[in-house]
N, C-alpha and C positions, 0 to 999 in steps of 0.2 A: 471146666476147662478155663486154661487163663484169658482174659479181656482178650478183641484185638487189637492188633498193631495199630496205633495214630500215627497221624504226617505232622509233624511239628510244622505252623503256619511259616514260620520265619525263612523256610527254604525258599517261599515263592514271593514272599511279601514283607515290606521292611514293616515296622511297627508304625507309624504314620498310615501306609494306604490298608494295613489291617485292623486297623480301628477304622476306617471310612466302611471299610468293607462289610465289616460285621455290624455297627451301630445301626438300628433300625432307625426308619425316618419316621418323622411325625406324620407323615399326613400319608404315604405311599400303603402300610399297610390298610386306611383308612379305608381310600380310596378303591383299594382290591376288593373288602370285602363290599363296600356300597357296591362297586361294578358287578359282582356275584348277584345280587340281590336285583339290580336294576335290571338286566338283561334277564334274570328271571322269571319277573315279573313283566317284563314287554314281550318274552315269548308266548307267557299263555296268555296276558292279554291278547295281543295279538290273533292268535289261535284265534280265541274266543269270540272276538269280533268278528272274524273272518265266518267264523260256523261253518268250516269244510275241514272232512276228515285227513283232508291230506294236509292243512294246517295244524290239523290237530298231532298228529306224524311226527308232523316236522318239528315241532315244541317238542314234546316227549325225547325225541331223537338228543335236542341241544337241553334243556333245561336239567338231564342227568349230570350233562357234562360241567353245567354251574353249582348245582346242588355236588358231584366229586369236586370243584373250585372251593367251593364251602369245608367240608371234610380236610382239601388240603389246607389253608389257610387255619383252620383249627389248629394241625400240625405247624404249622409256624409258630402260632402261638404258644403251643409244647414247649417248643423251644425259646419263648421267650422273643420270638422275633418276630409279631405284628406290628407293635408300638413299644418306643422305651418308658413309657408309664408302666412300670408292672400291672398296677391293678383296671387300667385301659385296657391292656394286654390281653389281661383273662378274662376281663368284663366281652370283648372282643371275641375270644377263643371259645370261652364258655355258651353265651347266651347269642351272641350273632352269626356263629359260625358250628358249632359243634351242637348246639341244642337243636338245630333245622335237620340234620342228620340222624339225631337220640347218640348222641356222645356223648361223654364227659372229659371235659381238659384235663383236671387234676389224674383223675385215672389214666385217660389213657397217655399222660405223660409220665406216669412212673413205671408204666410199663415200656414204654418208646424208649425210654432211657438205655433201657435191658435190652433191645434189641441193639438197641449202636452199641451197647460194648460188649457183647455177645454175639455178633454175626452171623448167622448159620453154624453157629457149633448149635450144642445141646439143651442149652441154657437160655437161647433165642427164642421169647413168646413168637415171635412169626414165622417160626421153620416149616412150619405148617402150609404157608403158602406156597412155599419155591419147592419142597422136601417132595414132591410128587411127580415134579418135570426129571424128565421128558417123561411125555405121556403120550397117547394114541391121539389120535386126530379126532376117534368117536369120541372117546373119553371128554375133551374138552367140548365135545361139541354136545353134549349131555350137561355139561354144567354150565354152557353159552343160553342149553334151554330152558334149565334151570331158572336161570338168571333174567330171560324177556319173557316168562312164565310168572312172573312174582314170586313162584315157590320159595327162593332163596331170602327174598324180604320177607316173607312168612312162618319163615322160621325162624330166621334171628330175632323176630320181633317175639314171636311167641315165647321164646327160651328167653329175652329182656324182661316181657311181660311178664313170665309165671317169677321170676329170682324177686322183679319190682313189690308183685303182690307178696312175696316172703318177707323183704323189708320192711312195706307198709305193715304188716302183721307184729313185725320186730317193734318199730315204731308205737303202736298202738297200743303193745303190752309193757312198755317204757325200756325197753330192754337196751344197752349200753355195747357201742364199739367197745373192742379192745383195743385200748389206749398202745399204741406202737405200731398196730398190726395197718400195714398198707395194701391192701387190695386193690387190684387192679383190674376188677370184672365187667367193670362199669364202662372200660373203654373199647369193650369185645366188638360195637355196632358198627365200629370204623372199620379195623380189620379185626380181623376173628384171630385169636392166640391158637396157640398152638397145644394139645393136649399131651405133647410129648417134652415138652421141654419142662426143665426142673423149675421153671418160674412160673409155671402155669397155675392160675388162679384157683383157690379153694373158695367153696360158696359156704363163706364165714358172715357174721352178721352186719360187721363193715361191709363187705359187699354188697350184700343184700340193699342195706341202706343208702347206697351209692348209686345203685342200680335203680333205686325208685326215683330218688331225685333227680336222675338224668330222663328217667322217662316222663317225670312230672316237668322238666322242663320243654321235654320233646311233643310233651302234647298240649302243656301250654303256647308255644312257635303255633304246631298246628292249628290251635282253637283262632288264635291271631289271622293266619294264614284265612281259614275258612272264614272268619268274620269278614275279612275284607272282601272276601270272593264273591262272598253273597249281597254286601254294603255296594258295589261298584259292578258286577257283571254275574250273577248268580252262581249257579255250580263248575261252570264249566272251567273257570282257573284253577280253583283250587283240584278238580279231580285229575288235571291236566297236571299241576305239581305231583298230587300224591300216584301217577302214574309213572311219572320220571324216576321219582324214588322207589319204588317198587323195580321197575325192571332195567331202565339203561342207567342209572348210578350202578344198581346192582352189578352191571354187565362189565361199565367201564372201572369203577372199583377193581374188580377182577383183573382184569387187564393189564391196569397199571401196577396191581401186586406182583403178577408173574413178571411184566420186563423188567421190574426191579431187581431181582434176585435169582429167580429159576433159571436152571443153566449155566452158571458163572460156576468161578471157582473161588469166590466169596467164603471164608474163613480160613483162607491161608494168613501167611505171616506178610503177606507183602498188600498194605493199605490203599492200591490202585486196584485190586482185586474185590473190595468188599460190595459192589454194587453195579449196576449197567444205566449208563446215558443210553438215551434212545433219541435220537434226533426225530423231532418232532413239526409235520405241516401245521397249513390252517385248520385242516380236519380234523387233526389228532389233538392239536391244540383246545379246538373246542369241544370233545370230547372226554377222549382219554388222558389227556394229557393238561391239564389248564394250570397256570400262574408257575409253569416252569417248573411241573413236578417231573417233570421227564430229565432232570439236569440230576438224577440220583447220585452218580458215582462220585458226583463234586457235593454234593451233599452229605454223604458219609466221610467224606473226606476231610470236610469243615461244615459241621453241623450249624454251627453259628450264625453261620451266612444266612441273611433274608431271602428269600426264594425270588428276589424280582433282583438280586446282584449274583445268581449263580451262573449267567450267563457273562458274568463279566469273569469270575473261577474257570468256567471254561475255556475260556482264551486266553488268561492268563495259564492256566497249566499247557496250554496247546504252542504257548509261545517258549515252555519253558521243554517241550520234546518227551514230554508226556503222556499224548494221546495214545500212544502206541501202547503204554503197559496198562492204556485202562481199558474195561468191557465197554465197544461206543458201539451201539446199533444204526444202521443206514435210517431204518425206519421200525413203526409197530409191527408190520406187517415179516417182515422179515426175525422178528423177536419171534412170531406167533408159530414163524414156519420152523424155526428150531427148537423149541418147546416139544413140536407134535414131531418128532425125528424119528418116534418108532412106528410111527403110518396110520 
């Protein structure tokens, strides 16, 4: 199917505030991801200190929500808009942000690419996420268990794990990418592609290989993670991370897939259609929702834009009598209740 429709910048913006708008700042990406990291790290200290399981709760609860902070800021750097150093940038996206996760930048940005110009048509690696709404209220409430179960980190991990062990094999026996071929399997740990779209990944031996060195980076973070856990307060930070990540990333991940897209009428011809803002609290901000990933629709709209100036996109497009043709949710909560519409 053909690309979708873009919004040419210039309707909303003269050429002067759309270069401020999109240039990323030196030190503002910087900043996000240290803040990621910092309040990570002082919740399960935290916890840990405290040695009460309702501490322990409460960490797990927030520290998902910094570890999806992580995952999204990766996605900036996708795009090129952490830091204007490009190789800051990926040095950023790769190793400080997407390896704490088991992503890869390069991958999962040649597949992100595919989904902004492919929207929910057929050809969309993510159809997969939204392509099931509406659904039952048990229905979701099965993969909500899924999800504070570990099961769903248990499995993507294992399906990265056995593809990494093909690579290192590949590796081992000297055996050679194909020179052109761009796989983008490596990026599946962020959001999961979709097995129905025509861009969906073949496990070719670029993959494979892609696939190891994200997880060798993903468990180099980890071996970092645990050393310090044990160097400064023994097990209990580090199990308190890899519990976040296992179940409420898991959960919140999910979450902010479906308000993005499920539901909408995303892949029409008309470019305020392709995504849903969800107006987001303090709650939702520290969980579901961090570093203004909830500002989607102005995001598909102009990808360019750094994630910490989409809230200045949305009141520019709200001044210019636009809010009306876009998908803007009240709240998560209200996303969730028209998702589950068949009961």
């Amino acid at each position: 199917m053909p690309a979708v429709r873009l919004l040419p910048p210039n309707r909303f913006f003269d050429r002067e505030q759309w270069s401020a708008i999109t240039r990323p700042s030196r030190w503002r990406g910087l900043w996000l991801v240290a803040h990621a990291w910092i309040v990570s790290i002082a919740l399960v200290g935290a916890a840990a200190w405290l040695a009460h399981p309702l501490g322990w709760i409460v960490a797990v609860l927030f520290v998902g929500g910094r570890q999806l902070g992580l995952a999204i800021l990766m996605h900036d750097g996708a795009h090129g808009a952490l830091h204007p150093n490009r190789k800051l940038n990926n040095f950023l996206g790769q190793w400080l942000t997407g390896a704490a996760v088991g992503s890869d930048l390069i991958a999962y940005r040649t597949y992100h690419l595919q989904h902004h110009k492919y929207t929910q048509q057929p050809e969309d690696p993510d159809l997969s996420l939204s392509k099931p709404f509406p659904t039952s209220r048990a229905s979701l409430f099965r993969k909500i268990l899924r999800d504070l179960t570990g099961q769903t980190f248990f499995k993507q991990r294992m399906a990265q794990f056995t593809l990494a062990a093909l690579g290192l094999k590949a590796m081992l026996r000297g055996e050679k990418a194909e020179k052109g071929r761009a796989s983008t399997q490596a990026g599946t740990p962020f959001n999961k592609q979709s097995q129905d779209g025509v861009t969906s990944p073949t496990v070719d031996v670029a993959g494979t290989m892609a696939v190891t060195r994200a997880v060798g980076r993903f468990l180099i973070v980890q071996a970092v993670l645990l050393g310090a856990s044990l160097a400064l307060y023994g097990w209990t930070p580090y199990l308190l991370w890899l519990a976040g990540l296992a179940t409420t990333f898991q959960l919140y991940l999910r979450i902010r897939n479906i308000a993005e897209h499920a539901c909408t009428t995303t892949g029409s011809e008309d470019p305020f259609t392709h995504a849903r803002t969800t107006h987001a609290g303090w709650l939702a901000r520290a969980t579901v929702a961090p570093y203004w990933v909830n500002y989607h629709a102005e995001h598909h709209l102009f990808m360019g834009v750094p994630c910490y100036r989409l809230p200045q996109v949305h009141a520019a497009l709200g001044r210019a009598g636009k809010h009306a043709a876009m998908t803007i949710a009240p709240d998560y909560r209200s996303v969730m209740r028209q998702v589950t519409a068949l009961g």
